[in-house]
C-alpha positions in Angstrom: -72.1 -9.3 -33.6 -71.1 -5.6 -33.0 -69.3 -5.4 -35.8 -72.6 -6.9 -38.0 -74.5 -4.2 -36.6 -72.4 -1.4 -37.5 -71.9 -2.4 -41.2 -75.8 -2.7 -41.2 -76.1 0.8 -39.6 -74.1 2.0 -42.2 -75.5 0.3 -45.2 -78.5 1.6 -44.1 -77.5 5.3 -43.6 -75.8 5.1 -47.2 -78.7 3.9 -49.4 -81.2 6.6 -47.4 -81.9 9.0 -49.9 -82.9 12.5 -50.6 -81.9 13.6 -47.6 -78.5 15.0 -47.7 -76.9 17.2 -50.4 -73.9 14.6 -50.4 -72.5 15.0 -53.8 -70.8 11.5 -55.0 -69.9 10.7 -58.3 -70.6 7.5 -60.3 -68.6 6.0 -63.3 -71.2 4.2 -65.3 -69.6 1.5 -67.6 -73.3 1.8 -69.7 -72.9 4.6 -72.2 -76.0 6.6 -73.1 -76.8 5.0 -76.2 -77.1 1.7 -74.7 -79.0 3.1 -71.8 -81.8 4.4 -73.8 -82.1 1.3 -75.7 -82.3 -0.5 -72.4 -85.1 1.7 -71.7 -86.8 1.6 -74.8 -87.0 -2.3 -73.9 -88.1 -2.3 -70.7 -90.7 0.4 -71.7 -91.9 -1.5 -74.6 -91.7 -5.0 -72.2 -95.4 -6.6 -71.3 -96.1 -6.2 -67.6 -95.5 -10.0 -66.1 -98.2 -11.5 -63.7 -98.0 -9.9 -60.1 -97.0 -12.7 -57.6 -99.9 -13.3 -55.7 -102.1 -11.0 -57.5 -104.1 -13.6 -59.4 -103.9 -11.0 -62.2 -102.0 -10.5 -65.4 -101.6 -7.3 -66.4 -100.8 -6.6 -70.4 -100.6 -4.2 -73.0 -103.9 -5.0 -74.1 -105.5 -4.1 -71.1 -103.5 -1.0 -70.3 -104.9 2.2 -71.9 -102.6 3.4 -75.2 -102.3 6.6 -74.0 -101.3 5.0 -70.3 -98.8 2.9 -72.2 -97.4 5.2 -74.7 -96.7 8.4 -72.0 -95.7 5.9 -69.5 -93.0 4.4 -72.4 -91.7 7.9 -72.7 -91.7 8.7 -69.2 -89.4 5.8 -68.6 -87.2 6.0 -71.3 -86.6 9.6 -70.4 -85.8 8.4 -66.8 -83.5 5.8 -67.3 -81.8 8.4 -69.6 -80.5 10.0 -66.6 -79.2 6.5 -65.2 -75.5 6.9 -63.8 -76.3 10.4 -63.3 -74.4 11.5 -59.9 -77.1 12.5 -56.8 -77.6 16.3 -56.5 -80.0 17.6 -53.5 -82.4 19.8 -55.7 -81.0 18.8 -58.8 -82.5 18.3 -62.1 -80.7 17.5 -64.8 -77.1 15.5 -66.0 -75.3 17.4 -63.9 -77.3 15.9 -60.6 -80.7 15.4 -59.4 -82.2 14.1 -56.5 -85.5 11.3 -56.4 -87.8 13.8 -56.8 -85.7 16.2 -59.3 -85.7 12.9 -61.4 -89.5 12.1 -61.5 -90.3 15.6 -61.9 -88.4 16.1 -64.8 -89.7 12.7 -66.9 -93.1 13.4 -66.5 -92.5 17.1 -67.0 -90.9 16.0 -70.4 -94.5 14.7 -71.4 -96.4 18.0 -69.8 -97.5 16.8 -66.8 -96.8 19.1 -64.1 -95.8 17.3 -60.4 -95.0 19.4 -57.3 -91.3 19.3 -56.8 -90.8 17.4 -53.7 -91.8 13.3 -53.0 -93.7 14.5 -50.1 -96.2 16.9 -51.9 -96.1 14.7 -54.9 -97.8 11.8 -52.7 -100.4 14.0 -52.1 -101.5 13.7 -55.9 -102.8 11.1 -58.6 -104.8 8.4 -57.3 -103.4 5.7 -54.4 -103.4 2.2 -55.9 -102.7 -1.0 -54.4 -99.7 -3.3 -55.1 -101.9 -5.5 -57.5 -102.8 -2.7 -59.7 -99.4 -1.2 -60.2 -98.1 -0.7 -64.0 -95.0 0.9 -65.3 -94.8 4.7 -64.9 -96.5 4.7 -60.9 -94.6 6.3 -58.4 -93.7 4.0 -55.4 -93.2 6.1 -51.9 -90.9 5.6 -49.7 -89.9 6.7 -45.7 -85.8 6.5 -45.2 -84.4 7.3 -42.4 -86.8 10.1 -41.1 -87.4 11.0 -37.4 -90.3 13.1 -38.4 -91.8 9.9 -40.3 -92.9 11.4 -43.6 -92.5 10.5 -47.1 -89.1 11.5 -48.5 -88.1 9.3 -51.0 -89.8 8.6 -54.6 -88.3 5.9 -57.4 -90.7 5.6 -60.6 -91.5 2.2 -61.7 -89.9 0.8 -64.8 -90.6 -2.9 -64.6 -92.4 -5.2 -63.2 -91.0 -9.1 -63.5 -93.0 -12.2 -62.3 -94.4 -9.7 -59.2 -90.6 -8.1 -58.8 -91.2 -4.3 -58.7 -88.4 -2.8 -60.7 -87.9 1.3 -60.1 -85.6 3.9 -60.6 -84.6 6.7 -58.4 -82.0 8.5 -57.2 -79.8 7.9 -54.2 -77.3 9.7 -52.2 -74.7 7.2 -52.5 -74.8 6.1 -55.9 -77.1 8.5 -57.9 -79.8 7.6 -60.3 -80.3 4.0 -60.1 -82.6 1.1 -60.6 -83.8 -1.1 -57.5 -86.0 -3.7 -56.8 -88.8 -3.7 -54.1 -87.8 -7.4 -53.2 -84.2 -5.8 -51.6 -85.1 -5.6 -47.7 -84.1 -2.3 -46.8 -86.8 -0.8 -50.1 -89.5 -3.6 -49.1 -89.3 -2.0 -45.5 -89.3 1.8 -46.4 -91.9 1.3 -49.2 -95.2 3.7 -47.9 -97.5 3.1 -51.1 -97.8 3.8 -54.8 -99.9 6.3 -56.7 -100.6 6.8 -60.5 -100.1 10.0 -61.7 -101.5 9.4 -65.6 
């Protein structure tokens, strides 16, 4: 039982993020090519029905613009996927959550503050239902003084699984899933930014 508690304690204090300037390198068996491709799919990809949302959401009823800088946004991100964590970073050489959302949308000219928790102060708070590819999800890990210090942007969404990308202390920028407890926990809200 002891021993259960302290791999948890530590599984925990590993996937925390943005946090600690912990430098740890990643060896990525994806190469870049395939990674944009990948992201070129999933950005192209319908948006599934939400599980209990009652709703479908499609590309027909998202906006083109919506669609088409949210497409670029994410292809841009998961371009950086495998790229190791960096506290303040933002580019292939390391970046942290919010050096990673800054820098997608940035590459379509829209300007975020630079940290996750100023950069939940902005757009427009949605609920769950309503989320779409290119929101930012918000996150608390780990933080005594309880405030938002995480960010991932979402890439996909599959039959009401949130899929985003973010970057991590322990294993740089990476794609999670909102069903995996310790996100589903820490998860705060979501905002559009578009």
């Amino acid at each position: 039982m002891l021993k259960n508690s302290y791999i948890i304690i530590i599984a925990v204090f590993v996937l925390s993020s943005c946090g600690s300037s912990k430098q740890v390198n990643r060896n990525n068996s994806l190469e870049k090519s395939s990674r944009i491709e990948r992201g070129d799919a999933i950005a192209k990809s319908g948006t599934k029905k939400l599980s209990g949302s009652g709703i479908t959401k499609n590309e027909e009823s998202i906006d083109p613009v919506y669609a088409r800088t949210s497409s670029n946004i994410i292809t841009t991100a998961l371009s950086f996927e495998g790229t190791r964590y960096k506290y303040g970073g933002m580019d292939k050489r390391g970046m942290d959550c919010s050096g990673l959302v800054y820098t997608c949308y940035k590459s379509e000219d829209i300007e975020l503050p630079r940290s996750s928790k100023d950069m939940a102060r902005m757009g427009v708070k949605i609920t769950l239902d309503e989320i779409a590819k290119g929101d930012l999800v918000f996150f608390i890990t780990g933080n005594k003084k309880k405030t938002i210090n995480h960010v991932g942007l979402v890439v996909e969404i599959d039959n009401g699984d949130v899929k985003f990308i973010h970057s991590t202390t322990s294993l740089g920028v990476i794609i999670s899933s909102m069903e995996e407890s310790y996100w589903k926990k820490a998860f705060i809200e979501v905002r559009r930014m578009i």
